[in-house]
C-alpha positions as CSV (number, residue, x, y, z in Angstrom):
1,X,55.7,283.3,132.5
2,X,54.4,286.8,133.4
3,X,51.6,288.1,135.7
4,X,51.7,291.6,133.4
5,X,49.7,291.5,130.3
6,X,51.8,294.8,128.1
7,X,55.3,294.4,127.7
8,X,56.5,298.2,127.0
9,X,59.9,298.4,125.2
10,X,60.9,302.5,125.5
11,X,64.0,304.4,124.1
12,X,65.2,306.9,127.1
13,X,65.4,309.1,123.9
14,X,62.9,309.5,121.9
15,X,61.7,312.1,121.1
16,X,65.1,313.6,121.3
17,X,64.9,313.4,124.9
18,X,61.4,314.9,125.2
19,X,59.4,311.6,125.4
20,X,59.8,311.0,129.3
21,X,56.4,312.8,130.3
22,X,54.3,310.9,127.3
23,X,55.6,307.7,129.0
24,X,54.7,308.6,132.6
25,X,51.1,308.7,131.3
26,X,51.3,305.3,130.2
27,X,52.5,304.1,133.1
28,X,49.8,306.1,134.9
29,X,46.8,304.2,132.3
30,X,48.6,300.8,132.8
31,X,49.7,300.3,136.5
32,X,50.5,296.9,137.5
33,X,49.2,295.4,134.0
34,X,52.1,296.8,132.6
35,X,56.0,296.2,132.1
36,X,58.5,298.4,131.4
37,X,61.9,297.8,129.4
38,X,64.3,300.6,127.8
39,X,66.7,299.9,125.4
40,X,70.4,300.5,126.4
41,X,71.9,300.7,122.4
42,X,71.6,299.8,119.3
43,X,69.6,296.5,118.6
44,X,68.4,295.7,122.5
45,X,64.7,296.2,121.8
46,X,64.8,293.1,119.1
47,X,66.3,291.5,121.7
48,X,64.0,292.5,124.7
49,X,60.9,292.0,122.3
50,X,61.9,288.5,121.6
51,X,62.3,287.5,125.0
52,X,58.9,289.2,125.6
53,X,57.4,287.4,122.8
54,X,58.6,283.9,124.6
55,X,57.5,284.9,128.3
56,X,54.0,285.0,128.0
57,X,52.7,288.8,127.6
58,X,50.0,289.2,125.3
59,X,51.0,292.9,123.7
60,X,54.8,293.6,123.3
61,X,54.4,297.6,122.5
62,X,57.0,299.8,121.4
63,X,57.4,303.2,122.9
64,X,59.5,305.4,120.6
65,X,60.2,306.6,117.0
66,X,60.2,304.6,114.2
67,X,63.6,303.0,114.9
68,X,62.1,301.3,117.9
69,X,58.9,300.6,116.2
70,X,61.4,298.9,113.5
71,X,63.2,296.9,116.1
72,X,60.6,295.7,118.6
73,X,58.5,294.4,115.5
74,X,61.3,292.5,114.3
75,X,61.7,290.8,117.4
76,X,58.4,290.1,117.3
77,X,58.6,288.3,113.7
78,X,61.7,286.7,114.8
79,X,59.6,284.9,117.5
80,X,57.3,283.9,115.3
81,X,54.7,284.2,117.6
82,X,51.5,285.4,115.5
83,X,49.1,286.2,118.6
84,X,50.8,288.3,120.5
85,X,49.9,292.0,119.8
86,X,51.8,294.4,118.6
87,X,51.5,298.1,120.4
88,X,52.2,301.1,119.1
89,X,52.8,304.3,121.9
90,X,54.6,307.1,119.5
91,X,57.1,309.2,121.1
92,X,59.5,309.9,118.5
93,X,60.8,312.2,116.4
94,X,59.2,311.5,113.0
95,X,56.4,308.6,114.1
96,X,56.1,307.4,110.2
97,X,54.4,304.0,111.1
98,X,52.0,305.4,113.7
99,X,50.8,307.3,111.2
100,X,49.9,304.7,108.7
101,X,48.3,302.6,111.7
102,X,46.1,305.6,112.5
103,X,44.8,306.6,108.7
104,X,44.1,302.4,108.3
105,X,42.3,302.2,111.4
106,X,39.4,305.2,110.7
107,X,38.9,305.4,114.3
108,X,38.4,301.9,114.8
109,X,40.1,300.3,118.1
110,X,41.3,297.3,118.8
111,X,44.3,295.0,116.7
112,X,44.6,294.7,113.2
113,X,46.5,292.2,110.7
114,X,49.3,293.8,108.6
115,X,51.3,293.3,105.9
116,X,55.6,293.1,106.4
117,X,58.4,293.5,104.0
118,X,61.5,291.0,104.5
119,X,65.0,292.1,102.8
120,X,67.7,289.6,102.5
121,X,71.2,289.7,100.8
122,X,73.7,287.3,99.1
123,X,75.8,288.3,102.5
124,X,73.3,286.2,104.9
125,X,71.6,290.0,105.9
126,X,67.6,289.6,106.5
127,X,65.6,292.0,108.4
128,X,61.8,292.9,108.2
129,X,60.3,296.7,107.6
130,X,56.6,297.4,108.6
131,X,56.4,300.7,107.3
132,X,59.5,301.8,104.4
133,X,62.6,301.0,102.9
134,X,64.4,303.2,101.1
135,X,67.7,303.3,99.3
136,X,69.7,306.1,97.6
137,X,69.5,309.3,98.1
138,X,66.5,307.9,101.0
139,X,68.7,306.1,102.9
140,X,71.6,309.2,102.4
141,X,68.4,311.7,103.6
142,X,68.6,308.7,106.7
143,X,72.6,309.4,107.6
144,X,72.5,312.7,107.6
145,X,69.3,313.2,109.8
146,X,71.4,311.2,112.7
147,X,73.7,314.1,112.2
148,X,70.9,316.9,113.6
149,X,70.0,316.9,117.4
150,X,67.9,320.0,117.1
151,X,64.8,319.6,115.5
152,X,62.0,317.0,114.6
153,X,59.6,315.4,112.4
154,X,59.3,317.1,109.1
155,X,61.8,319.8,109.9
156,X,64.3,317.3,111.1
157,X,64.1,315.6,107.6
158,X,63.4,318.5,105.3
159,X,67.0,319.9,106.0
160,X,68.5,316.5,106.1
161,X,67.2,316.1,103.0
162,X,69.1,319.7,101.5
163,X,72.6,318.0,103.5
164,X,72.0,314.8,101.4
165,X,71.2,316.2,97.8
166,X,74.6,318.3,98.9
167,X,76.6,316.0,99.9
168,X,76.1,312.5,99.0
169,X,74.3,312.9,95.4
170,X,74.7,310.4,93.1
171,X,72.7,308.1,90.3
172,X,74.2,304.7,90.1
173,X,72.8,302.2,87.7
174,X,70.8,299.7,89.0
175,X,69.2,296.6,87.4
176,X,65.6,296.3,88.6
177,X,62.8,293.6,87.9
178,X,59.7,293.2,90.5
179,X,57.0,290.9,90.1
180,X,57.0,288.6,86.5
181,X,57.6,291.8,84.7
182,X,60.5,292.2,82.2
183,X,63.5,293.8,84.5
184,X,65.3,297.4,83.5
185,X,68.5,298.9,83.8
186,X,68.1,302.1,84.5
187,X,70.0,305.3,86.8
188,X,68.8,305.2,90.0
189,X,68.7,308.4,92.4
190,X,66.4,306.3,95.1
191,X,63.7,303.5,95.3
192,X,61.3,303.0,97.9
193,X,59.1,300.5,98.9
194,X,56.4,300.9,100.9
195,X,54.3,298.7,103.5
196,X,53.0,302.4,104.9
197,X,52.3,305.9,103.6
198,X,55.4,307.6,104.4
199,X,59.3,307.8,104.6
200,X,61.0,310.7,106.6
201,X,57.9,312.2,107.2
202,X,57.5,312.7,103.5
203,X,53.9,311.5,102.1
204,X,55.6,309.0,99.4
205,X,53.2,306.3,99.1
206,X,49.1,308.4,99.9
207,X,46.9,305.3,98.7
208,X,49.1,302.6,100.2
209,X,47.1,300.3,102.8
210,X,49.1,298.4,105.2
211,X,47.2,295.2,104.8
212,X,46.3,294.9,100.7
213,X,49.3,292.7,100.0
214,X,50.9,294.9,97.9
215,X,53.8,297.3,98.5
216,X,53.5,300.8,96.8
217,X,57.3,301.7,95.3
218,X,58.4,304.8,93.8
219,X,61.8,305.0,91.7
220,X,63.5,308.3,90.7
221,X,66.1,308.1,88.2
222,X,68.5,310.7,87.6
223,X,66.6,314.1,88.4
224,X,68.8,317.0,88.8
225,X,69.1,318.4,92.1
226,X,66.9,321.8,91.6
227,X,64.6,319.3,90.6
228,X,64.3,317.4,93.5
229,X,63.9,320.5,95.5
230,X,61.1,322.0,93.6
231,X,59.6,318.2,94.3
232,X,60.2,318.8,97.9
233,X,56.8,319.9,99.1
234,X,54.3,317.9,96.8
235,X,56.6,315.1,98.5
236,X,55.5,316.3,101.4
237,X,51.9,316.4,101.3
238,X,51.0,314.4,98.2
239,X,53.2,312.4,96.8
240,X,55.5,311.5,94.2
241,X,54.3,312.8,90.7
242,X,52.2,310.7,88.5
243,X,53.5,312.2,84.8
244,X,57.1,312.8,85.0
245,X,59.2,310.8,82.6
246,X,62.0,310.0,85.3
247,X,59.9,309.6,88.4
248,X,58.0,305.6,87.8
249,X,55.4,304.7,90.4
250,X,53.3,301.2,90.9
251,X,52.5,298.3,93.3
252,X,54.7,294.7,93.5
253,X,54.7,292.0,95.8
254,X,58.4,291.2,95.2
255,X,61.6,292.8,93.6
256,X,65.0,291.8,93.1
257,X,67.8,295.4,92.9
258,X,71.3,295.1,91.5
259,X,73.4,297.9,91.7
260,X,76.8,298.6,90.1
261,X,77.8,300.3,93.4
262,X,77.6,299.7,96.8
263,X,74.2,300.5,98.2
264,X,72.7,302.5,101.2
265,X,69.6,300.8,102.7
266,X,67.8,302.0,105.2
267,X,64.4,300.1,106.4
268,X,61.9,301.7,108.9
269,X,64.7,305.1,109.4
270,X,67.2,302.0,110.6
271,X,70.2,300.9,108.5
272,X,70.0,297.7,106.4
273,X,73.5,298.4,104.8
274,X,76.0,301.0,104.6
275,X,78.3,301.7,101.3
276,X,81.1,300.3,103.5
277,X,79.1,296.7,103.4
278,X,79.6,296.9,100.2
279,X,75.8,295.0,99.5
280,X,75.3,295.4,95.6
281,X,72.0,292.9,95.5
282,X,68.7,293.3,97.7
283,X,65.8,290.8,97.3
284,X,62.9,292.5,98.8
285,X,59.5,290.2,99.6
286,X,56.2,291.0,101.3
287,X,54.6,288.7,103.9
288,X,51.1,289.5,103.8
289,X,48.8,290.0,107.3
290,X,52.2,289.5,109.6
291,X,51.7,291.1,112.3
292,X,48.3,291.9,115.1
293,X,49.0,295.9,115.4
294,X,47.3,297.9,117.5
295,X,47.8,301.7,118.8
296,X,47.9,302.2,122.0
297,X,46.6,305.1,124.2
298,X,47.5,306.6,127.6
Protein backbone atom coordinates (compact mmCIF):
# COMPACT_ATOMS: atom_id res chain seq x y z
CA UNK A 1 0.00 0.00 0.00
CA UNK A 2 0.77 3.64 -0.57
CA UNK A 3 0.91 6.85 1.74
CA UNK A 4 0.48 9.08 -1.78
CA UNK A 5 -3.00 9.54 -2.96
CA UNK A 6 -2.08 10.49 -7.20
CA UNK A 7 -0.14 8.05 -8.94
CA UNK A 8 1.33 10.29 -11.98
CA UNK A 9 2.43 8.12 -14.98
CA UNK A 10 4.60 10.85 -17.43
CA UNK A 11 6.23 10.36 -20.95
CA UNK A 12 9.84 12.19 -20.73
CA UNK A 13 8.51 13.21 -24.19
CA UNK A 14 5.57 14.53 -24.65
CA UNK A 15 5.04 17.15 -25.95
CA UNK A 16 7.86 16.38 -28.24
CA UNK A 17 10.18 17.03 -25.51
CA UNK A 18 8.51 20.34 -24.44
CA UNK A 19 6.29 18.92 -21.54
CA UNK A 20 9.10 18.97 -18.71
CA UNK A 21 8.03 22.56 -17.28
CA UNK A 22 4.03 21.71 -17.37
CA UNK A 23 5.07 18.70 -15.14
CA UNK A 24 7.19 20.62 -12.68
CA UNK A 25 3.98 22.57 -11.93
CA UNK A 26 2.26 19.53 -10.92
CA UNK A 27 4.71 18.50 -8.89
CA UNK A 28 4.75 21.98 -7.36
CA UNK A 29 0.40 21.63 -6.81
CA UNK A 30 0.85 18.01 -5.51
CA UNK A 31 3.95 17.75 -3.23
CA UNK A 32 4.11 14.70 -1.11
CA UNK A 33 0.38 13.63 -2.13
CA UNK A 34 1.82 12.83 -5.26
CA UNK A 35 3.87 9.98 -7.16
CA UNK A 36 5.76 10.18 -10.02
CA UNK A 37 6.44 7.34 -12.74
CA UNK A 38 7.82 7.80 -16.47
CA UNK A 39 7.54 5.48 -18.94
CA UNK A 40 10.83 3.99 -20.37
CA UNK A 41 9.14 2.48 -23.93
CA UNK A 42 6.61 1.35 -25.58
CA UNK A 43 3.77 -0.25 -23.34
CA UNK A 44 5.33 0.54 -19.62
CA UNK A 45 2.54 2.93 -18.60
CA UNK A 46 -0.15 -0.18 -18.94
CA UNK A 47 2.16 -1.72 -16.98
CA UNK A 48 2.99 0.97 -14.33
CA UNK A 49 -0.90 1.84 -14.23
CA UNK A 50 -1.76 -1.66 -13.35
CA UNK A 51 0.54 -2.02 -10.61
CA UNK A 52 -0.80 1.42 -9.49
CA UNK A 53 -4.30 0.39 -9.80
CA UNK A 54 -3.34 -2.79 -7.25
CA UNK A 55 -1.25 -0.66 -4.65
CA UNK A 56 -3.74 1.39 -3.26
CA UNK A 57 -3.64 5.09 -4.88
CA UNK A 58 -6.91 6.53 -5.44
CA UNK A 59 -6.19 8.58 -8.93
CA UNK A 60 -3.70 6.81 -11.40
CA UNK A 61 -3.31 10.08 -13.84
CA UNK A 62 -1.66 10.16 -17.03
CA UNK A 63 0.68 12.92 -18.02
CA UNK A 64 1.15 13.03 -21.77
CA UNK A 65 -0.42 12.87 -25.22
CA UNK A 66 -2.99 10.75 -26.16
CA UNK A 67 -0.81 7.59 -26.44
CA UNK A 68 -0.23 7.69 -22.77
CA UNK A 69 -3.72 8.71 -22.02
CA UNK A 70 -4.44 5.37 -24.31
CA UNK A 71 -2.09 3.26 -22.26
CA UNK A 72 -2.48 4.28 -18.65
CA UNK A 73 -6.37 3.86 -19.13
CA UNK A 74 -5.91 0.49 -20.33
CA UNK A 75 -4.07 -0.54 -17.41
CA UNK A 76 -6.58 0.79 -15.55
CA UNK A 77 -9.44 -1.40 -17.28
CA UNK A 78 -7.08 -4.23 -17.08
CA UNK A 79 -7.23 -3.93 -13.30
CA UNK A 80 -10.55 -3.89 -13.20
CA UNK A 81 -10.63 -1.68 -10.44
CA UNK A 82 -13.75 0.68 -10.98
CA UNK A 83 -12.98 3.32 -8.09
CA UNK A 84 -9.89 4.39 -8.68
CA UNK A 85 -9.90 7.69 -10.71
CA UNK A 86 -8.66 8.32 -13.68
CA UNK A 87 -6.52 11.77 -14.16
CA UNK A 88 -6.00 13.49 -17.11
CA UNK A 89 -2.67 16.20 -17.02
CA UNK A 90 -2.30 17.00 -21.05
CA UNK A 91 1.12 17.53 -22.20
CA UNK A 92 1.18 16.13 -25.58
CA UNK A 93 1.26 16.84 -28.90
CA UNK A 94 -2.34 16.50 -30.11
CA UNK A 95 -4.32 16.06 -26.55
CA UNK A 96 -7.55 14.48 -28.41
CA UNK A 97 -9.10 12.90 -25.27
CA UNK A 98 -8.49 15.94 -23.04
CA UNK A 99 -10.39 17.71 -25.14
CA UNK A 100 -13.55 15.65 -25.14
CA UNK A 101 -13.17 15.41 -21.18
CA UNK A 102 -13.13 19.27 -21.10
CA UNK A 103 -16.26 20.02 -23.64
CA UNK A 104 -18.35 17.01 -21.37
CA UNK A 105 -17.48 18.54 -18.29
CA UNK A 106 -18.97 22.45 -18.90
CA UNK A 107 -16.79 23.62 -16.25
CA UNK A 108 -17.79 21.23 -13.85
CA UNK A 109 -14.98 19.62 -11.49
CA UNK A 110 -14.63 16.68 -10.06
CA UNK A 111 -14.76 12.71 -11.74
CA UNK A 112 -17.02 11.60 -14.22
CA UNK A 113 -18.26 8.01 -15.58
CA UNK A 114 -17.37 7.32 -19.18
CA UNK A 115 -17.97 5.20 -21.82
CA UNK A 116 -14.86 2.64 -23.42
CA UNK A 117 -14.57 0.87 -26.63
CA UNK A 118 -12.95 -2.76 -26.57
CA UNK A 119 -11.48 -4.24 -29.95
CA UNK A 120 -10.62 -7.81 -30.15
CA UNK A 121 -9.43 -10.07 -33.07
CA UNK A 122 -9.70 -13.79 -34.28
CA UNK A 123 -5.74 -13.56 -33.37
CA UNK A 124 -6.31 -13.25 -29.40
CA UNK A 125 -5.60 -9.06 -29.84
CA UNK A 126 -8.03 -7.00 -27.30
CA UNK A 127 -7.26 -3.57 -26.26
CA UNK A 128 -9.62 -0.71 -25.09
CA UNK A 129 -9.88 3.04 -26.67
CA UNK A 130 -11.40 6.00 -24.60
CA UNK A 131 -11.45 8.42 -27.17
CA UNK A 132 -10.98 6.99 -31.22
CA UNK A 133 -10.19 4.20 -33.35
CA UNK A 134 -9.54 4.58 -36.65
CA UNK A 135 -8.62 2.37 -39.59
CA UNK A 136 -7.56 3.18 -43.19
CA UNK A 137 -6.36 5.84 -44.41
CA UNK A 138 -6.82 7.09 -40.24
CA UNK A 139 -4.55 4.80 -38.99
CA UNK A 140 -2.08 5.41 -42.36
CA UNK A 141 -2.65 9.52 -41.29
CA UNK A 142 -1.23 7.59 -37.60
CA UNK A 143 2.23 6.04 -39.25
CA UNK A 144 3.18 8.75 -40.91
CA UNK A 145 2.73 11.38 -38.13
CA UNK A 146 5.49 9.20 -36.04
CA UNK A 147 7.58 10.08 -39.03
CA UNK A 148 7.44 14.21 -38.18
CA UNK A 149 9.50 15.46 -35.13
CA UNK A 150 8.87 19.10 -35.86
CA UNK A 151 5.61 20.18 -35.31
CA UNK A 152 2.30 19.56 -33.20
CA UNK A 153 -1.29 19.20 -32.80
CA UNK A 154 -3.18 20.16 -35.82
CA UNK A 155 -0.13 21.03 -37.88
CA UNK A 156 1.55 17.81 -36.98
CA UNK A 157 -1.46 15.92 -38.45
CA UNK A 158 -2.66 18.16 -41.28
CA UNK A 159 0.62 17.31 -43.17
CA UNK A 160 0.71 13.80 -42.09
CA UNK A 161 -2.43 13.57 -43.45
CA UNK A 162 -1.15 15.03 -47.28
CA UNK A 163 2.05 12.08 -46.60
CA UNK A 164 -0.73 9.47 -46.19
CA UNK A 165 -3.27 10.33 -49.05
CA UNK A 166 0.35 10.28 -51.09
CA UNK A 167 1.64 7.44 -50.07
CA UNK A 168 -0.43 4.84 -48.65
CA UNK A 169 -3.90 5.47 -50.50
CA UNK A 170 -5.98 2.76 -50.98
CA UNK A 171 -9.95 1.59 -50.78
CA UNK A 172 -10.18 -2.04 -49.91
CA UNK A 173 -13.49 -3.69 -49.67
CA UNK A 174 -14.72 -4.26 -46.41
CA UNK A 175 -17.78 -6.15 -45.20
CA UNK A 176 -19.42 -4.08 -42.43
CA UNK A 177 -22.59 -4.72 -40.18
CA UNK A 178 -23.03 -2.73 -36.59
CA UNK A 179 -25.80 -3.05 -34.39
CA UNK A 180 -28.93 -5.66 -35.72
CA UNK A 181 -28.76 -3.80 -39.00
CA UNK A 182 -28.44 -5.62 -42.30
CA UNK A 183 -24.42 -5.64 -42.99
CA UNK A 184 -22.79 -4.00 -46.41
CA UNK A 185 -19.99 -4.56 -48.53
CA UNK A 186 -18.85 -1.71 -49.54
CA UNK A 187 -15.02 0.14 -50.54
CA UNK A 188 -13.57 1.46 -47.66
CA UNK A 189 -11.03 4.50 -47.58
CA UNK A 190 -11.45 4.74 -43.49
CA UNK A 191 -13.95 4.05 -40.56
CA UNK A 192 -13.89 5.53 -37.36
CA UNK A 193 -15.39 5.03 -34.26
CA UNK A 194 -15.73 7.37 -31.74
CA UNK A 195 -15.99 7.31 -27.75
CA UNK A 196 -14.79 11.26 -28.10
CA UNK A 197 -15.06 14.23 -30.50
CA UNK A 198 -11.88 13.87 -32.33
CA UNK A 199 -9.09 11.86 -34.20
CA UNK A 200 -5.70 13.56 -35.10
CA UNK A 201 -6.91 16.66 -33.92
CA UNK A 202 -9.56 16.61 -36.64
CA UNK A 203 -13.22 17.39 -35.25
CA UNK A 204 -14.73 13.94 -36.67
CA UNK A 205 -17.44 13.10 -34.33
CA UNK A 206 -18.95 17.29 -32.91
CA UNK A 207 -22.14 15.79 -31.06
CA UNK A 208 -20.47 12.72 -29.61
CA UNK A 209 -20.78 12.52 -25.64
CA UNK A 210 -18.41 10.39 -23.91
CA UNK A 211 -20.88 8.84 -21.65
CA UNK A 212 -24.39 8.30 -23.88
CA UNK A 213 -23.56 4.69 -24.71
CA UNK A 214 -23.24 5.16 -28.08
CA UNK A 215 -20.19 5.41 -30.31
CA UNK A 216 -20.42 8.07 -33.17
CA UNK A 217 -18.69 6.32 -36.53
CA UNK A 218 -18.01 7.88 -39.72
CA UNK A 219 -17.18 5.66 -42.94
CA UNK A 220 -15.70 7.14 -46.21
CA UNK A 221 -15.71 4.96 -49.16
CA UNK A 222 -13.74 5.47 -52.01
CA UNK A 223 -13.40 9.46 -52.38
CA UNK A 224 -10.82 10.60 -54.66
CA UNK A 225 -7.90 12.12 -53.22
CA UNK A 226 -8.67 16.02 -54.28
CA UNK A 227 -11.65 15.16 -52.58
CA UNK A 228 -10.44 14.41 -49.46
CA UNK A 229 -8.40 17.54 -49.46
CA UNK A 230 -11.07 19.97 -50.16
CA UNK A 231 -12.82 17.89 -46.97
CA UNK A 232 -9.74 18.71 -45.07
CA UNK A 233 -10.82 21.80 -43.19
CA UNK A 234 -14.66 21.15 -42.56
CA UNK A 235 -12.86 18.05 -40.97
CA UNK A 236 -11.14 20.14 -39.02
CA UNK A 237 -13.63 22.25 -37.42
CA UNK A 238 -16.99 20.64 -38.13
CA UNK A 239 -17.09 17.49 -39.14
CA UNK A 240 -17.67 14.91 -41.56
CA UNK A 241 -20.38 15.96 -44.19
CA UNK A 242 -23.93 15.04 -43.62
CA UNK A 243 -25.11 14.74 -47.60
CA UNK A 244 -22.37 13.24 -49.51
CA UNK A 245 -23.30 9.96 -51.09
CA UNK A 246 -19.84 8.21 -50.20
CA UNK A 247 -19.29 9.73 -46.73
CA UNK A 248 -22.17 7.52 -44.24
CA UNK A 249 -22.35 8.78 -40.62
CA UNK A 250 -24.49 7.42 -37.42
CA UNK A 251 -24.34 5.98 -33.86
CA UNK A 252 -23.78 1.88 -32.88
CA UNK A 253 -23.04 0.20 -29.84
CA UNK A 254 -21.30 -2.63 -31.62
CA UNK A 255 -19.72 -3.53 -35.14
CA UNK A 256 -18.20 -6.36 -36.60
CA UNK A 257 -15.32 -5.22 -40.00
CA UNK A 258 -14.07 -7.76 -42.49
CA UNK A 259 -11.69 -6.65 -44.87
CA UNK A 260 -10.35 -8.39 -47.93
CA UNK A 261 -6.89 -6.93 -47.02
CA UNK A 262 -4.88 -6.69 -44.24
CA UNK A 263 -5.87 -3.79 -42.00
CA UNK A 264 -4.20 -0.76 -40.23
CA UNK A 265 -5.79 -0.01 -36.72
CA UNK A 266 -4.93 2.51 -34.77
CA UNK A 267 -6.93 3.21 -31.31
CA UNK A 268 -6.33 6.41 -29.18
CA UNK A 269 -3.18 7.55 -31.94
CA UNK A 270 -1.64 3.86 -30.71
CA UNK A 271 -1.41 0.91 -33.01
CA UNK A 272 -3.97 -1.96 -32.73
CA UNK A 273 -2.51 -3.77 -35.95
CA UNK A 274 -0.18 -3.10 -38.62
CA UNK A 275 -0.74 -4.62 -42.45
CA UNK A 276 2.21 -6.88 -41.55
CA UNK A 277 -0.24 -8.59 -38.73
CA UNK A 278 -2.09 -9.40 -41.33
CA UNK A 279 -5.71 -8.77 -39.01
CA UNK A 280 -8.53 -8.95 -41.65
CA UNK A 281 -11.53 -9.07 -38.93
CA UNK A 282 -12.17 -6.39 -35.97
CA UNK A 283 -15.06 -6.82 -33.51
CA UNK A 284 -15.48 -3.46 -31.97
CA UNK A 285 -17.84 -3.24 -28.54
CA UNK A 286 -18.65 -0.39 -26.17
CA UNK A 287 -18.59 -0.73 -22.43
CA UNK A 288 -20.82 1.90 -21.22
CA UNK A 289 -19.76 4.25 -17.88
CA UNK A 290 -16.11 2.34 -17.67
CA UNK A 291 -14.09 4.54 -16.35
CA UNK A 292 -14.18 7.61 -13.17
CA UNK A 293 -12.28 10.46 -15.33
CA UNK A 294 -11.37 13.46 -14.17
CA UNK A 295 -8.95 16.43 -15.50
CA UNK A 296 -6.53 17.38 -13.54
CA UNK A 297 -4.99 20.88 -12.90
CA UNK A 298 -1.61 22.28 -11.69
Amino acid sequence: MTNAELCVIFNPAAGKHRAARRLEKLRRAWGRHAAFQPTSRPGHAVQLAHEAALSGFNIVAAAGGDGTVHEVANGLLQANRREIRFGLFPIGSANDYAYSVIRHAHGARGPHLVDVGRVRSPDGREKYFVCCLGLGLNGAVTLESRRIKWLQGMALYGLATLRALWRHYECPSVRIALDDAPAWQTETLMFSALVGNREGGFVLAPNAKLDDGWFDFVHAGALPRWQVLTLMPRLALFGAPTDHPRVRQGRCRHAQLTSEKPLIVHLDGEFFCLPADNVRELTIDLLPKALRVELLTA
